[in-house]
N, C-alpha and C positions, 0 to 999 in steps of 0.2 A: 504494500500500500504506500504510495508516493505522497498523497496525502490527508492526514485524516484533521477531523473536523470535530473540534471537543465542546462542547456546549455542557451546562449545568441547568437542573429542573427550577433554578431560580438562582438570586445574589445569595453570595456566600457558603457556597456548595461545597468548596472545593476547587472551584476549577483551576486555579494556577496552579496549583500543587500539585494536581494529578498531572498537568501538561510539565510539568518539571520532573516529576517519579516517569514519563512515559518519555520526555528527552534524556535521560539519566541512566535508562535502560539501554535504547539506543545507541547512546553514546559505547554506552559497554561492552555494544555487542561487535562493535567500530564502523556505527554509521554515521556519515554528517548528516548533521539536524538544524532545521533553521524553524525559527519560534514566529508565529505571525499573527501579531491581536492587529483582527479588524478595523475595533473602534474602542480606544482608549479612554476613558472618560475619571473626571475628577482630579486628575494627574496634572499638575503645572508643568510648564517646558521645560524646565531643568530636573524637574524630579524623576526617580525613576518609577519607570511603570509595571505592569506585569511580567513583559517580557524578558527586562532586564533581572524582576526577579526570579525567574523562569532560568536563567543562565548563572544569577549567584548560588543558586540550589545545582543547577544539572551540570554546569561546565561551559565546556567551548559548544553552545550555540550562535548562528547569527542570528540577530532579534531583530525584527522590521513590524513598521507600526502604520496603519494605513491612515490614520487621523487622529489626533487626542485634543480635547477638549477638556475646559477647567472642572464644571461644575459634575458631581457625581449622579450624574441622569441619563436616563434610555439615550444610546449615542445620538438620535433623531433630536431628542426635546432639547440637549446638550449642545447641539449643532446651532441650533434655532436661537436657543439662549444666547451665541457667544457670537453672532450674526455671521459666522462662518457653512460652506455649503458641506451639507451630510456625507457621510461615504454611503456609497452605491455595492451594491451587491457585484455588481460588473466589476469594479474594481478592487474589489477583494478578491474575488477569484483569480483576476490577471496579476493581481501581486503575487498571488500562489502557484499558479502556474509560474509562472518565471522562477521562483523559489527552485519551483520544483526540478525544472533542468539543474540545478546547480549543488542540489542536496539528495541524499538517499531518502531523507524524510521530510515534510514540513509538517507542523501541528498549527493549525489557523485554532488561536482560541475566540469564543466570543465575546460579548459583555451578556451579563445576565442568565435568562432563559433564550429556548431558541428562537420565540418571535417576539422577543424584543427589536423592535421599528428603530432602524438605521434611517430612515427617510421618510418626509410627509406620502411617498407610493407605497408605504408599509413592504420594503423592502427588509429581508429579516435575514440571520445565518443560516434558516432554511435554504434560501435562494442561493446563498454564496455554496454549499454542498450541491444541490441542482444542479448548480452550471459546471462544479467541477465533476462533477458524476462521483462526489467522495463521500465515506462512510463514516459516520457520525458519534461517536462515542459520547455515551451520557452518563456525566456523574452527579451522581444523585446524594440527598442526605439518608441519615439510617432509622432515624426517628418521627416517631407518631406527624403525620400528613404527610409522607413521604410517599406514599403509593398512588393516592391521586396524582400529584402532580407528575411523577415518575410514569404510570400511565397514561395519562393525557399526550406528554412530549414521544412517549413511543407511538403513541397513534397517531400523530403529526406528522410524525417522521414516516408510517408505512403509507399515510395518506397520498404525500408524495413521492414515495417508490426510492424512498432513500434508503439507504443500507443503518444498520444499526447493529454492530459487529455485538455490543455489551454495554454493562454498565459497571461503572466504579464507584464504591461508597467514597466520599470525598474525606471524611472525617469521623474514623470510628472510633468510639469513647472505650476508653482505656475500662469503664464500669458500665457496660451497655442496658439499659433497662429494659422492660419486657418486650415494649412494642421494637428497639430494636434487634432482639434476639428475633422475634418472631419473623421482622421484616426480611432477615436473610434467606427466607423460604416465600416469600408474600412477593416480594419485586421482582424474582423473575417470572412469577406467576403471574402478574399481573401489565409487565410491560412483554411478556414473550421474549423476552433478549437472558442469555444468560452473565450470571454476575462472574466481573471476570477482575476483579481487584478490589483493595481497601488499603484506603491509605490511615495511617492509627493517626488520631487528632494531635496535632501540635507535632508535626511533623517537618513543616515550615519552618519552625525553630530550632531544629537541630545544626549541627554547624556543617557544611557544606559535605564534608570525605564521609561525614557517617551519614548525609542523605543518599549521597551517590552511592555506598555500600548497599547501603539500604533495601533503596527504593527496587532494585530487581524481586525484593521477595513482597513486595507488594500487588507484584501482577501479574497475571496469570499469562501461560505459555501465548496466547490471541496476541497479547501484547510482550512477546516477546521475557516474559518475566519466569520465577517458579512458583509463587502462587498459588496454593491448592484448595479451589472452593470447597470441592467435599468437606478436606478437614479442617476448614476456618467453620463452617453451619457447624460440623459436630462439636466441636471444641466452642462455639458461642453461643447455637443454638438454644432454644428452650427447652 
């Protein structure tokens, strides 16, 4: 896969983290990888954004950023607010495509959910997978409202004929409580995708050599990692 397409069932999922545990893998497997957020939002010009922290966690990625804006809003409302023009679905995929001659992998991450509106044409990172014909990885939370929303976004995604290889919990609690034991058997029941990673909470924070050690036992062989759903359900399960 040249390149895959990481969205989250909402803010705060996960998602840098898991694109940083899935470039870290990569890297170790000795693929070049390049990191590509869409739409940037909330982040001033000098700060760093996702991306960058996507390469302080995994290593030698190139990070490319197809627009950032200040305020932390749907990249569309963000755009509007800052009187600057949206990024386009077109033009995310052609930064990724280019990407893509140039690297073994690219990871396009999103902002938010997947139809979070990049543009008043309700252009979304559904569209930007569409046009690349790429497969979509969704990471999800472990806890109670997790299966709606985790279902809804898989049925978006078969609605339009997108691939949807699995899902990774973004952040599983070191003390998981019932409804997230339960969930490990409920979300892939419920999105028909199976669960193909978890990253443990507060992972971010570790310091760089022991993320990168890490992170291969976080995912599961789909993503190149070692991973074993069986016996993460039996060993967490209920």
């Amino acid at each position: 896969m040249a390149v895959l397409v990481i969205t989250g069932t909402g803010t705060e999922v996960g998602k840098t983290v898991v694109t940083a545990a899935v470039a870290a893998t990569a890297l170790a497997g000795g693929r070049s990888v390049a990191v590509l957020k869409a739409a940037q939002t909330g982040v001033g010009p000098n700060e760093a954004g996702d991306g960058e922290e996507v390469a302080r966690l995994a290593g030698e990625v190139t990070v490319a950023e197809v627009a950032r804006f200040p305020e932390p809003l749907a990249p569309g409302t963000a755009a509007r607010r800052a009187g600057r023009a949206p990024v386009r679905p077109g033009e995310v995929a052609e930064a990724a495509a280019k990407l893509a001659t140039e690297h073994d992998l690219v990871l396009v991450e999103g902002a938010g959910g997947l139809l979070v509106r990049f543009d008043a044409a309700g252009g979304t990172l559904a569209d930007v997978a569409g046009l690349l014909g790429a497969p979509v990885l969704v990471v999800t939370s472990p806890g109670l409202g997790t299966l709606n929303t985790t279902e809804l976004t898989a049925r978006e995604l078969r609605s339009r004929g997108l691939e949807l290889p699995g899902l990774v919990i973004g952040s599983w609690p070191g003390s998981p409580d019932l409804a997230a034991r339960c969930n490990l058997a409920d979300l892939p029941d419920v999105s028909g995708a199976p669960l193909i990673g978890a990253v443990p909470a507060g992972a971010g924070g570790l310091a760089p050599a022991a993320f990168r050690s890490a992170a291969p036992g976080w995912l599961a062989p789909a993503l190149d990692g070692t991973w074993d759903a069986d016996a993460f359900v039996t060993r967490h399960g209920p």
